[in-house]
C-alpha positions in Angstrom: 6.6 23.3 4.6 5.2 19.7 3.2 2.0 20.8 5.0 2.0 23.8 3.6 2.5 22.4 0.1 -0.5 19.8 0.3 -3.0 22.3 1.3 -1.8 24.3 -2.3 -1.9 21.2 -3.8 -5.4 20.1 -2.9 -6.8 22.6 -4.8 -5.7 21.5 -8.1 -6.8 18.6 -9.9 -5.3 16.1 -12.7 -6.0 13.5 -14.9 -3.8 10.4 -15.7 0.2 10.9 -15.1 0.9 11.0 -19.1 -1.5 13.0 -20.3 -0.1 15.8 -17.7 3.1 15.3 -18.8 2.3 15.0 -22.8 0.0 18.6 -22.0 2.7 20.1 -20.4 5.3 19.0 -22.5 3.2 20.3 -25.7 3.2 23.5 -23.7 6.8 23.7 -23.5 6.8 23.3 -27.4 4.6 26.0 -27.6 5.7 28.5 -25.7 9.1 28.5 -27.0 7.9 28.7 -30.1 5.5 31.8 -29.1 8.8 33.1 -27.8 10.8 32.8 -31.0 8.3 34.9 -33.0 8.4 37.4 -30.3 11.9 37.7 -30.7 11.3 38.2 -34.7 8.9 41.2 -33.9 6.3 39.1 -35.2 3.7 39.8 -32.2 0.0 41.1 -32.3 -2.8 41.7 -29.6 -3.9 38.3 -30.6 -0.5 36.8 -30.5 0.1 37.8 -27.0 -3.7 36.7 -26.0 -2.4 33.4 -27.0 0.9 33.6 -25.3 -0.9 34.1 -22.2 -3.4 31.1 -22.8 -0.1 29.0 -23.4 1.8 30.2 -20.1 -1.1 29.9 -18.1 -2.1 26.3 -18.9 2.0 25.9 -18.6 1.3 26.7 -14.6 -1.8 24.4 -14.6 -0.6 21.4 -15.9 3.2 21.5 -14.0 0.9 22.1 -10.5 -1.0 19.0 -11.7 2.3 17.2 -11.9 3.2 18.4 -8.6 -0.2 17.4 -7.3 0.1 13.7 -8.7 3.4 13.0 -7.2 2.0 14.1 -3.9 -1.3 11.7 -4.4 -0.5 10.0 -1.2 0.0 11.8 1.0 -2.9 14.1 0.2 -5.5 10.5 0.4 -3.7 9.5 3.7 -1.8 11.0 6.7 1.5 9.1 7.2 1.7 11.9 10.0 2.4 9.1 12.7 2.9 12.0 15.6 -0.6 13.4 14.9 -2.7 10.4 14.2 -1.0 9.2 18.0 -2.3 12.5 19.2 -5.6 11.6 18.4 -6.2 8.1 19.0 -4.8 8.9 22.5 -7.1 6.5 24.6 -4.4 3.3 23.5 -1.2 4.4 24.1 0.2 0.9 22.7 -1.1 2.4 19.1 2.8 3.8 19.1 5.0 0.8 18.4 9.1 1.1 17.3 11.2 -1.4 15.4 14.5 -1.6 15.7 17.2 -2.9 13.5 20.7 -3.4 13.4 20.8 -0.3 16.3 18.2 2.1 14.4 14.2 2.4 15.0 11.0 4.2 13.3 8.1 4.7 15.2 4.6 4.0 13.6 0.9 3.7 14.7 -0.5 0.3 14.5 -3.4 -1.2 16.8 -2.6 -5.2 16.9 -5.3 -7.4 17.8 -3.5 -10.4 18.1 0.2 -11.5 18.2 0.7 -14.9 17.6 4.8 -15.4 17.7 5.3 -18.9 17.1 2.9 -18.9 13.5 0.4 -21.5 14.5 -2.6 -21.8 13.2 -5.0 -25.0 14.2 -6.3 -24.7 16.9 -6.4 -21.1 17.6 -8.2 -19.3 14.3 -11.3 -20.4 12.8 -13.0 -18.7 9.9 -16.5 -17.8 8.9 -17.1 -16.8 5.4 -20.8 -15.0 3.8 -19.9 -14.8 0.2 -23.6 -13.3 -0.3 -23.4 -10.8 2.3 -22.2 -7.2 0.4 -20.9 -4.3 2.6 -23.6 -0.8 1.9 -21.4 2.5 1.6 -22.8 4.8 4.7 -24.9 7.1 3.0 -22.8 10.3 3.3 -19.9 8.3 1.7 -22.1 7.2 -0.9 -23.9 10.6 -2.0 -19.8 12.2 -2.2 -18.8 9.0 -4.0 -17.7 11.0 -7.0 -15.5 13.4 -5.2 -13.6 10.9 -2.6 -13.0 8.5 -5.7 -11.4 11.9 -7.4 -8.6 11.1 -4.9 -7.5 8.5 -7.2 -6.7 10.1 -10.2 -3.0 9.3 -11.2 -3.9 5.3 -9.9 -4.7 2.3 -11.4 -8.2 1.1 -10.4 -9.4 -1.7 -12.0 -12.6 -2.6 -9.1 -13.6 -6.5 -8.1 -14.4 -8.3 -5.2 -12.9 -8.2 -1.8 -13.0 -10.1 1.6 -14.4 -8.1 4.5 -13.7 -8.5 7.9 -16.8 -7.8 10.0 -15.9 -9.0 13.3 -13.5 -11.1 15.3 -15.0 -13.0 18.5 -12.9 -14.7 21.0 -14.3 -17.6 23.1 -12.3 -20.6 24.5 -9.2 -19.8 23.8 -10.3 -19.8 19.9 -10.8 -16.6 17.4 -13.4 -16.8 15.1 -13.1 -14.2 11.9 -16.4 -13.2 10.4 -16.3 -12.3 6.8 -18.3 -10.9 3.8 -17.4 -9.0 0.6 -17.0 -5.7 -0.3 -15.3 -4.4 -3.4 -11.9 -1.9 -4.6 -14.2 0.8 -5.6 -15.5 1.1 -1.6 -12.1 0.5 -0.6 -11.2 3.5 -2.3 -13.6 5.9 -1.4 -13.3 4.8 2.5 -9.7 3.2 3.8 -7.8 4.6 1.1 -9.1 8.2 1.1 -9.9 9.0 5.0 -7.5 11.8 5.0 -8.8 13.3 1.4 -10.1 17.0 2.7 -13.8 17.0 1.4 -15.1 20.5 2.4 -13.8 23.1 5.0 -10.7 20.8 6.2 -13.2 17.9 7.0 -12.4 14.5 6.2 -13.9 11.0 6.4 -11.3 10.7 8.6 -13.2 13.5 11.2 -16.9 12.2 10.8 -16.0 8.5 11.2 -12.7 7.6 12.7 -12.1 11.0 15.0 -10.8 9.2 18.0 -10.0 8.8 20.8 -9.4 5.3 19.3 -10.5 3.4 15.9 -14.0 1.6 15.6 -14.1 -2.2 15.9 -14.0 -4.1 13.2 -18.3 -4.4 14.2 -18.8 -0.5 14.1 -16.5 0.9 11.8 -18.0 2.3 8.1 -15.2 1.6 6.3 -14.6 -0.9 3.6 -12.1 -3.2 5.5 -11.2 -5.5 3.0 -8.6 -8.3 4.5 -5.0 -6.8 3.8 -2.2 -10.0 3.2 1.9 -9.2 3.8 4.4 -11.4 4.2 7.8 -11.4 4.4 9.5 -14.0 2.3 12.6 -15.2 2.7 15.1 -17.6 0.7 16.7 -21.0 1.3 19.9 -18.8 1.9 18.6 -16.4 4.6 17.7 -13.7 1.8 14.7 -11.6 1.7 12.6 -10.3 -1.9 11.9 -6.6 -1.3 9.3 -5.3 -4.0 9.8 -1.8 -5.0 5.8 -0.3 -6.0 5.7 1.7 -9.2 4.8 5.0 -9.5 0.9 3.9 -10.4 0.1 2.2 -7.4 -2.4 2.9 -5.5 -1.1 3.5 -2.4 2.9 3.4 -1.6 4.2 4.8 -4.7 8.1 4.5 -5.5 7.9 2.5 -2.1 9.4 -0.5 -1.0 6.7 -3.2 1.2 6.1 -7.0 2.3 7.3 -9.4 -0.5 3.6 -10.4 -0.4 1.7 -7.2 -0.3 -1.8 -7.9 -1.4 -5.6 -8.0 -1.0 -7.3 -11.4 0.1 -9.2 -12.4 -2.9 -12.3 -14.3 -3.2 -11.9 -18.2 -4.0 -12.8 -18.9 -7.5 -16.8 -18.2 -8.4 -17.2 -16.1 -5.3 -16.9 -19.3 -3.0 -16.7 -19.6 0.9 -13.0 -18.8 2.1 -12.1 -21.6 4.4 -9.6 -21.7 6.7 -6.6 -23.2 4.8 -7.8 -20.8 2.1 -7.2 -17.8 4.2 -3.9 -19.0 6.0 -2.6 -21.4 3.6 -3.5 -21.2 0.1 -3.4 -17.3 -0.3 0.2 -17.2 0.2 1.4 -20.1 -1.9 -1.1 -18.6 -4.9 0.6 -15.1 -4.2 3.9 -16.4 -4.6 3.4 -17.0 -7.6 1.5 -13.5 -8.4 3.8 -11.3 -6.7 7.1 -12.6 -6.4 6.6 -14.1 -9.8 7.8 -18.0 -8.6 6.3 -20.2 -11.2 4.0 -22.4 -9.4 5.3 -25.2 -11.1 8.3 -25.1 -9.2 6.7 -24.3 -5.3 7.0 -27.4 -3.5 4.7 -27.3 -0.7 6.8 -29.4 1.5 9.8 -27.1 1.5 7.3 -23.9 2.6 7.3 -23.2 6.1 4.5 -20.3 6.8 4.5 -18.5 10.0 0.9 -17.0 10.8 2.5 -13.6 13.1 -0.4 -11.9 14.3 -3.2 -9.4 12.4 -4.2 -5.6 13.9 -5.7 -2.1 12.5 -4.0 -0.1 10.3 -4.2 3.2 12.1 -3.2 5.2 8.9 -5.8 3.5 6.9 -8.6 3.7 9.3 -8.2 0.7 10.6 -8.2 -1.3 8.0 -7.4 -5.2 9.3 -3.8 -6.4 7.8 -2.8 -10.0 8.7 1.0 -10.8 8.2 3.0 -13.9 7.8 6.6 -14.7 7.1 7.4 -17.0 4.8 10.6 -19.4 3.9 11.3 -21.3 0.6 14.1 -23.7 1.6 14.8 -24.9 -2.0 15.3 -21.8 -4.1 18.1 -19.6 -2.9 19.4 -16.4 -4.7 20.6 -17.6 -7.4 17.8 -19.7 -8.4 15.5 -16.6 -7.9 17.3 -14.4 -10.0 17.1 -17.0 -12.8 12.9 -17.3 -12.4 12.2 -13.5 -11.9 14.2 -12.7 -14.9 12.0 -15.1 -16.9 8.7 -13.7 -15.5 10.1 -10.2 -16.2 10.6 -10.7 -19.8 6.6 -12.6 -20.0 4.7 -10.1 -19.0 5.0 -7.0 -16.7 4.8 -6.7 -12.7 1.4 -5.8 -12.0 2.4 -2.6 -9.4 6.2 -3.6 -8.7 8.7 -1.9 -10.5 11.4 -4.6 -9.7 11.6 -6.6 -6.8 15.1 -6.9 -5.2 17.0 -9.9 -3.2 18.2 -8.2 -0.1 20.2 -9.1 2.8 18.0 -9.4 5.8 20.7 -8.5 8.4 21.7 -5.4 6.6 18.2 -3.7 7.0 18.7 0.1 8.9 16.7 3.3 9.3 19.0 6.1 7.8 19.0 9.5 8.7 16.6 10.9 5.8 14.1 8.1 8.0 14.1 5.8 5.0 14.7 2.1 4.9 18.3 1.2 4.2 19.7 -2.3 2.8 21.8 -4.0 0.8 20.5 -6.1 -2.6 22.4 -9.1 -4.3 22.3 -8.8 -7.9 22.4 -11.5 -10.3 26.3 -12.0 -10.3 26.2 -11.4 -6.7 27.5 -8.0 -6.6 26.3 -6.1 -3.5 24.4 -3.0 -3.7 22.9 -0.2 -1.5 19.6 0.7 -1.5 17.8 3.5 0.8 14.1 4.1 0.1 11.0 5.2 1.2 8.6 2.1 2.5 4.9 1.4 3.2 3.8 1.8 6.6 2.5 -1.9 7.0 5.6 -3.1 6.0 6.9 -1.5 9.5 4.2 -3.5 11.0 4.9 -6.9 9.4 8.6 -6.8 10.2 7.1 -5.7 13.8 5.7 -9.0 14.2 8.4 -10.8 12.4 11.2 -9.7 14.9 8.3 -10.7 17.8 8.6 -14.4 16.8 12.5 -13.5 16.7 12.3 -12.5 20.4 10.0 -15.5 21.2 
């Protein structure tokens, strides 16, 4: 039936979320008014011309609706049976994580598992600010239609860190970056599944199997994708909860650190404690709103797990960390995040909770299950939908466990 629904959907198209809901509320207004006068006898050929005009851009604007609220799903297939069907050459593309007795099955295609986070030694990085990823040509002549795809997102565009290659020699792996930007993140990764004519996708001329391009070959944008999972001084883990305006994993939960690797200031070379260090103590402080003022770097312990492919995104590289702040427990966290809520507003998060790590479950609806710890310490259950990476980072996490 979902099938069924996104094909019907696909054929409709929208604009921003409020104005389809200010047009179609407006319509409403309309119509009942258009029925009132009926109901006086006050009706001509011209009145019910315009009754039909009113109920007809009525249907419009609520499949619109309908249409944005399914965005997703229509950009990407979270279809995790079918995507395994065709990238059948790796059978380790299926992976389960289990918790607390329950699993999920995703597709994911690691590249390297690193359980016990270290870094030195094993990871080097070379960066080519200058170096700019070119759109394949097909992708670039349809840019207007794949970026379509987006319409009920924000998409601000900048700068982004591509991964072009990983080499292994000595025991040592060497990433090889460059830059790319949102815009041809969105109109590659982020819309492989967008039907383009005929049922074809970018998803069937570029990534049709039997198993995802290397990181050398592929087309796609590949920006460097950050999560990591961040737990308190207590044992407690933040849980951001993405608004209905994100781009991807709307009403979702993912990684407390769920983000895009940024270029250093001026465009300048990412370095090696940039990409492994730096990037999560700055994104503390833009996603889980800790003031950096109060991050001491001496009571962070980051974990380096492991990067791979996002099958569902084409591949798109994800590296994931876990993270632990020994000096601010619950309490404390409540107290900065309630500050940062009432300065300014959460970029895509609508709220990020404070959840109890050893309560996490896969209920029967398949969605993530969990208990949060307010502010006065009252507990309360949560079960929502989650980001697929987010599978993957608690993957890795639970690797290092069993390490």
């Amino acid at each position: 039936m979902k099938k069924f629904l996104l094909k019907l959907f696909s054929f409709f198209t929208g604009e921003s979320k409020g104005k389809n809901i200010l047009q179609f509320v407006l319509c409403i207004a309309m119509l009942a008014v258009a029925i009132g006068l009926a109901v006086n006898d006050v009706v001509s050929n011209m009145f019910g011309a315009a009754l039909g005009f009113i109920f007809s851009t009525l249907i419009l604007r609520l499949f619109k609706l309908i249409t944005l609220g399914f965005e997703d799903s229509l950009k990407i297939n979270f279809d995790t049976d079918a995507l395994l069907e065709r990238y059948y050459k790796d059978s380790d593309y299926r992976k389960t994580l289990t918790l607390n007795g329950t699993s999920a099955d995703f597709a994911y295609a690691d590249t390297i598992i690193n359980e016990d986070g270290i870094v030195d030694g094993r990871f080097e990085v070379e960066d080519d600010p200058e170096k700019m990823m070119e759109l394949d040509d097909f992708i670039g002549g349809n840019f207007e239609k794949i970026f379509s795809a987006h319409k009920g997102s924000n998409k601000p565009n900048s700068l982004t860190v591509r991964l072009d290659a990983v080499k292994a020699e000595g025991g040592k792996h060497t990433l090889y970056l460059s830059r790319s930007t949102v815009y041809n993140h969105l109109v590659t990764n982020r819309a492989i599944d967008f039907e383009l004519f005929d049922g074809t996708t970018l998803r069937d001329m570029f990534e049709y199997g039997p198993e995802l391009s290397s990181f050398e070959d592929s087309k796609m944008s590949n920006h460097v994708g950050i999560n990591g999972l961040v737990f308190l001084g207590d044992g407690n883990i933040l849980v951001p909860h993405r608004n209905r305006q994100a781009t991807m994993s709307k009403n979702k939960v993912t990684s407390s650190i769920a983000v895009k690797l940024n270029p250093p200031k001026n465009n300048a070379r990412v370095t090696k404690e940039y990409f492994f260090d730096q990037t999560i103590i700055d994104s503390l402080t833009s996603r889980t709103r800790i003031p950096s003022e109060i991050l001491n770097k001496e009571n962070i312990e980051i974990m380096f797990l492991g990067f791979g492919q996002s099958v569902y995104e084409g591949g798109k590289p994800q590296f994931y960390f876990a993270v632990k702040i020994g000096d601010i427990d619950t309490a404390k966290y409540h107290d900065v995040y309630e500050k940062s809520v009432n300065q300014k507003s959460l970029d895509e998060d609508k709220c990020i909770y404070v959840a109890d790590f050893g309560s996490f479950r896969f209920n029967k609806q398949k969605q993530l299950a969990f208990e949060c710890i307010t502010r006065r310490g009252k507990r309360l259950k949560k079960s929502l939908g989650y980001e697929m990476s987010y599978l993957a980072n608690l993957w890795h996490y639970m690797q290092s466990l069993n390490e």
